[in-house]
TORTIMAR-131743 format. One record per atom (N, C-alpha, C, CB): residue number from 0; residue in three letters; atom name; z negated, x, y negated. Coordinates in steps of 0.02 Angstrom, whole numbers, plus 32768, in hexadecimal, padded with zeros to 4 digits. Glycine has a CB too. Layout:
N
<pt NUM ALA CA <Z X Y>>;
...
end
This chain:
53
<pt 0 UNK N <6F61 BF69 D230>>;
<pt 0 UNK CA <6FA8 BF6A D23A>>;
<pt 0 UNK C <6FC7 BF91 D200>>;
<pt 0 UNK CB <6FC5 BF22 D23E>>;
<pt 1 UNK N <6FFB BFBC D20F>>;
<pt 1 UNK CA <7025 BFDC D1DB>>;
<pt 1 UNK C <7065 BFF1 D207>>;
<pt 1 UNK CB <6FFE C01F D1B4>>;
<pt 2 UNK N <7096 BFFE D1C2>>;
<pt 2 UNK CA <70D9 C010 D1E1>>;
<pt 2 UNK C <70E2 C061 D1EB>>;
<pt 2 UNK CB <7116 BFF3 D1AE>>;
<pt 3 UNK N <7119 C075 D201>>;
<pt 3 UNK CA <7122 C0C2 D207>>;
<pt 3 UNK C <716F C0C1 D1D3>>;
<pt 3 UNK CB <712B C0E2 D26B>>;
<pt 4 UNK N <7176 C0C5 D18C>>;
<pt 4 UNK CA <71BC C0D2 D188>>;
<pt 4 UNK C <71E7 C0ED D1A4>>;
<pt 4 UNK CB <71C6 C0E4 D167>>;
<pt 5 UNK N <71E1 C112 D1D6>>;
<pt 5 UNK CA <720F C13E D1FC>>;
<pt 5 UNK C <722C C11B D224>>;
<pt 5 UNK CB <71F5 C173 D21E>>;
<pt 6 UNK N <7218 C0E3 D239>>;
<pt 6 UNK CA <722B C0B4 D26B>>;
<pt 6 UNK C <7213 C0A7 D2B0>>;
<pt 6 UNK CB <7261 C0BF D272>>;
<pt 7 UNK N <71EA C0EC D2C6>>;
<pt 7 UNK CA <71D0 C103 D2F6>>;
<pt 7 UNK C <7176 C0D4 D309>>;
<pt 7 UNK CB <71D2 C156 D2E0>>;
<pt 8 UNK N <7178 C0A3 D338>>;
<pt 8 UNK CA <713F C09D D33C>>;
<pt 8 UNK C <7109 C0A3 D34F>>;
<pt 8 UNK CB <713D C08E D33C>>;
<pt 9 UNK N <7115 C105 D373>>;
<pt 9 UNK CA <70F2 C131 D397>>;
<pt 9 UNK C <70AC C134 D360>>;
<pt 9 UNK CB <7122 C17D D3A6>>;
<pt 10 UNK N <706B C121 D383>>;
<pt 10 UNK CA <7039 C127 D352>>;
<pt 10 UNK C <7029 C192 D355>>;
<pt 10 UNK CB <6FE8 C0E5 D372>>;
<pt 11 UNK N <701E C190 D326>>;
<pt 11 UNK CA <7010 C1E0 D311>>;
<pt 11 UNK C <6FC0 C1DF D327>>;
<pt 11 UNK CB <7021 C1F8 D2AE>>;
<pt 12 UNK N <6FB9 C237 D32A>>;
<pt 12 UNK CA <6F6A C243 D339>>;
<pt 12 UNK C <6F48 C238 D2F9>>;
<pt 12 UNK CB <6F56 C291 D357>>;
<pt 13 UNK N <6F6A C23E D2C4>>;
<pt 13 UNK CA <6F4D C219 D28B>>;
<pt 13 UNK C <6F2F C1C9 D297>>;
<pt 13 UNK CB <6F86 C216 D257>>;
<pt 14 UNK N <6F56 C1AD D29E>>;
<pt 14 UNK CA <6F44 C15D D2B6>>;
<pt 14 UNK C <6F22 C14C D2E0>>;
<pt 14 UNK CB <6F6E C13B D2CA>>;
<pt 15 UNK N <6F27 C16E D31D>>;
<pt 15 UNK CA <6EE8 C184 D353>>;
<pt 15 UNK C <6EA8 C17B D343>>;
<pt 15 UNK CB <6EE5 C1CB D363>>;
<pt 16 UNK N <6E9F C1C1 D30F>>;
<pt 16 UNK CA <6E5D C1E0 D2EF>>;
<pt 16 UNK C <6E4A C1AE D2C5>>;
<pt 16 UNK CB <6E65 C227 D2C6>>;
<pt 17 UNK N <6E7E C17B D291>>;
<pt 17 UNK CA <6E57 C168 D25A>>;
<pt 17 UNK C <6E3B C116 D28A>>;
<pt 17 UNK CB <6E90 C162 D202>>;
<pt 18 UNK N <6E5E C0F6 D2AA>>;
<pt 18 UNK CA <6E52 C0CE D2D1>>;
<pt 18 UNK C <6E09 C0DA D2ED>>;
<pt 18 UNK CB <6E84 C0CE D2FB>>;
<pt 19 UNK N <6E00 C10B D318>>;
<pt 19 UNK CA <6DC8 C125 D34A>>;
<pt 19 UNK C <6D88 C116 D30E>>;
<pt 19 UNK CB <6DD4 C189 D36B>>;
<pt 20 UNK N <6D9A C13C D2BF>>;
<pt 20 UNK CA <6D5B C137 D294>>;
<pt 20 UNK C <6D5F C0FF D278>>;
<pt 20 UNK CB <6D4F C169 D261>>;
<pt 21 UNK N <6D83 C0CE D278>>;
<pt 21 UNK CA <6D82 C077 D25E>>;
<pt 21 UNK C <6D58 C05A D294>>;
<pt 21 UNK CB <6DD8 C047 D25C>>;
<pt 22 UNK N <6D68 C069 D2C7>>;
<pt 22 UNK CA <6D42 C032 D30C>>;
<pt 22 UNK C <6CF3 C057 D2FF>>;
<pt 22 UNK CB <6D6B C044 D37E>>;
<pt 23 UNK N <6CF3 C099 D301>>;
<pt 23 UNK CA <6CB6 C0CE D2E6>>;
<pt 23 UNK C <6C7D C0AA D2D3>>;
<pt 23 UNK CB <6CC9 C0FB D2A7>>;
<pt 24 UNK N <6CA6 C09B D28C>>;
<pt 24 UNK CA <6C86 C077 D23E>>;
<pt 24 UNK C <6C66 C040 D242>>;
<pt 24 UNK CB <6CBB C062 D207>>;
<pt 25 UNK N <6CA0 C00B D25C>>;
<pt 25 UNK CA <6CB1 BFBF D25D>>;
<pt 25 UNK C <6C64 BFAB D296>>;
<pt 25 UNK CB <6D17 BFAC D286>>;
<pt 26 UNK N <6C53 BFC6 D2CE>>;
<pt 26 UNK CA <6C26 BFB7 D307>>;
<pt 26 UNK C <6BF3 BF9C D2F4>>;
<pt 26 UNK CB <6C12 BFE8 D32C>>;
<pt 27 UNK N <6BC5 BFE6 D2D1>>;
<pt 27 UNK CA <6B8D BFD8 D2AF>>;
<pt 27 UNK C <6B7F BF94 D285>>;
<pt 27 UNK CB <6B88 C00C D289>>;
<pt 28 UNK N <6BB6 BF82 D271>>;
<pt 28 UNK CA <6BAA BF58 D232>>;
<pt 28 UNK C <6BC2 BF0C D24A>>;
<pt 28 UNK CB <6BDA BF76 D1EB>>;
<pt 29 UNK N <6BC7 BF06 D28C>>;
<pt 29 UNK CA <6BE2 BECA D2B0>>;
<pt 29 UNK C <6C2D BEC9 D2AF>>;
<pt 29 UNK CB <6BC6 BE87 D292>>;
<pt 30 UNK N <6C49 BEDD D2AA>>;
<pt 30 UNK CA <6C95 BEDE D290>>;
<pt 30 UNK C <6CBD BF00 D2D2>>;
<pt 30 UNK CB <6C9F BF13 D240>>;
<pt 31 UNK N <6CD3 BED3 D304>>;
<pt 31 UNK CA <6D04 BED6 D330>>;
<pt 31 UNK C <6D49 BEDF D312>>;
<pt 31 UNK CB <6D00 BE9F D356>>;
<pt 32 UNK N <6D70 BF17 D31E>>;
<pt 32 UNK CA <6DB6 BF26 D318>>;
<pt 32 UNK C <6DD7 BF19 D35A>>;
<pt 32 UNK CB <6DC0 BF6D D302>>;
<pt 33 UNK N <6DF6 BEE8 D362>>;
<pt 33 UNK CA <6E28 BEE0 D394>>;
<pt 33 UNK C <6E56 BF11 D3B3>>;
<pt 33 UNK CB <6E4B BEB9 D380>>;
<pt 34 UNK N <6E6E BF23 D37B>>;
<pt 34 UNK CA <6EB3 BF40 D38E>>;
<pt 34 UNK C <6ED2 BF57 D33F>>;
<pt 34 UNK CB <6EEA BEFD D3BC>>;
<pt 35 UNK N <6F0E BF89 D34A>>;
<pt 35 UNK CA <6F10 BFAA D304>>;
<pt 35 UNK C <6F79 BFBB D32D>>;
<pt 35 UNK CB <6EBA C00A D2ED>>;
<pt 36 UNK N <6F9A BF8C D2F8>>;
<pt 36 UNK CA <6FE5 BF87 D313>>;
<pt 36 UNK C <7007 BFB4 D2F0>>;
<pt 36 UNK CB <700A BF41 D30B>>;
<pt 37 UNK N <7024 BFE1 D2ED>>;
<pt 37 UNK CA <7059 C001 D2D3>>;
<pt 37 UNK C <70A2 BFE8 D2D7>>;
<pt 37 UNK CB <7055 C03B D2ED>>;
<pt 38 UNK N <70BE BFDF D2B0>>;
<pt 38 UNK CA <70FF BFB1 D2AD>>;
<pt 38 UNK C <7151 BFE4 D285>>;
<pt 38 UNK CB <70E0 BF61 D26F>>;
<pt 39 UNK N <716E BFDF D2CF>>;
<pt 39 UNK CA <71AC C022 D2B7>>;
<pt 39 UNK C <71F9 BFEA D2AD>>;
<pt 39 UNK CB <71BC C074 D313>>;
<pt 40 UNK N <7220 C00A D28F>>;
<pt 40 UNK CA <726D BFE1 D292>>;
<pt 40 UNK C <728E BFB8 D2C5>>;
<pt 40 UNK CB <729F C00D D28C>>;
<pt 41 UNK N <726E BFCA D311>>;
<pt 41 UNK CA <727B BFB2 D33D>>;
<pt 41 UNK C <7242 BF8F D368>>;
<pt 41 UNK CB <729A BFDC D353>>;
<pt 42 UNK N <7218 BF86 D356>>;
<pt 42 UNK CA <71DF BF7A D376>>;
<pt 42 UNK C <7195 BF7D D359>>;
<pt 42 UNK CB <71E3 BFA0 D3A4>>;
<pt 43 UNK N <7166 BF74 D38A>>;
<pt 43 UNK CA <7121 BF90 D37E>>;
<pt 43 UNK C <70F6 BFA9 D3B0>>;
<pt 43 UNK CB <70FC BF65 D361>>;
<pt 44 UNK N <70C5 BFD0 D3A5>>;
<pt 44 UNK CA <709B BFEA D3D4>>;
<pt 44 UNK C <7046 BFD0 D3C4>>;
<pt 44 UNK CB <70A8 C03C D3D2>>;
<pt 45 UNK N <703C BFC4 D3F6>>;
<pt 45 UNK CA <6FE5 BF9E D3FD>>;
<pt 45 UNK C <6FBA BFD6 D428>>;
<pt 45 UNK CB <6FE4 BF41 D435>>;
<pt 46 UNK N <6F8B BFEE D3EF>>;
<pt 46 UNK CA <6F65 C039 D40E>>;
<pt 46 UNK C <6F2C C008 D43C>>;
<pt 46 UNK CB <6F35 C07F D3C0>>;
<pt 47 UNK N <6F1C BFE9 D435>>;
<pt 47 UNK CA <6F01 BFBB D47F>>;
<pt 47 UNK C <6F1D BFB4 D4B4>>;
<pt 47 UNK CB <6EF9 BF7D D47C>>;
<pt 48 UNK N <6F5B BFA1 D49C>>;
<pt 48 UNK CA <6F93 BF8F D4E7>>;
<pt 48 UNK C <6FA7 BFCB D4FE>>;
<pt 48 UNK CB <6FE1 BF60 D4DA>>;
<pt 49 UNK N <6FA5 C010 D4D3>>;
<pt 49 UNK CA <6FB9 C039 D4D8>>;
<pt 49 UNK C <6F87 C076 D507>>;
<pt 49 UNK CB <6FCD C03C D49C>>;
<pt 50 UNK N <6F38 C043 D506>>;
<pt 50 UNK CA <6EFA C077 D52D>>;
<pt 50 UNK C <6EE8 C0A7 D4F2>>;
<pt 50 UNK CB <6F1A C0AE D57C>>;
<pt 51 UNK N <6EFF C098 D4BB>>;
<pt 51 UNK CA <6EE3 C0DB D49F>>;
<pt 51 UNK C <6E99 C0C7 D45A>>;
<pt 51 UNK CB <6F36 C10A D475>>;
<pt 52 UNK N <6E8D C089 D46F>>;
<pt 52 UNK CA <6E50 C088 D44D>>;
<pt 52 UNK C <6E20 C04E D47A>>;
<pt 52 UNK CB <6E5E C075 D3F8>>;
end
């Protein structure tokens, strides 16, 4: 989970990419990542709920 100061809680292809190499990492080593929340001024976005991991 992290915030976007901008307010925006559109996850970036940055967040995408670093996400994609955490779940990557995390597998091998037994380590299930759920889900990874981005949290904006108005809201939040769930790249699970979102299909994108």
């Amino acid at each position: 989970m992290h915030n976007h100061p901008s307010g925006d809680p559109t996850p970036s292809q940055a967040d995408i990419r670093m996400t994609k190499t955490i779940v990557d990492i995390a597998k091998p080593l037994g380590i299930t990542v759920h889900d990874h929340i981005i949290v904006g001024k108005n809201g939040h976005t769930s790249l699970k709920g979102s299909g994108l991991m």
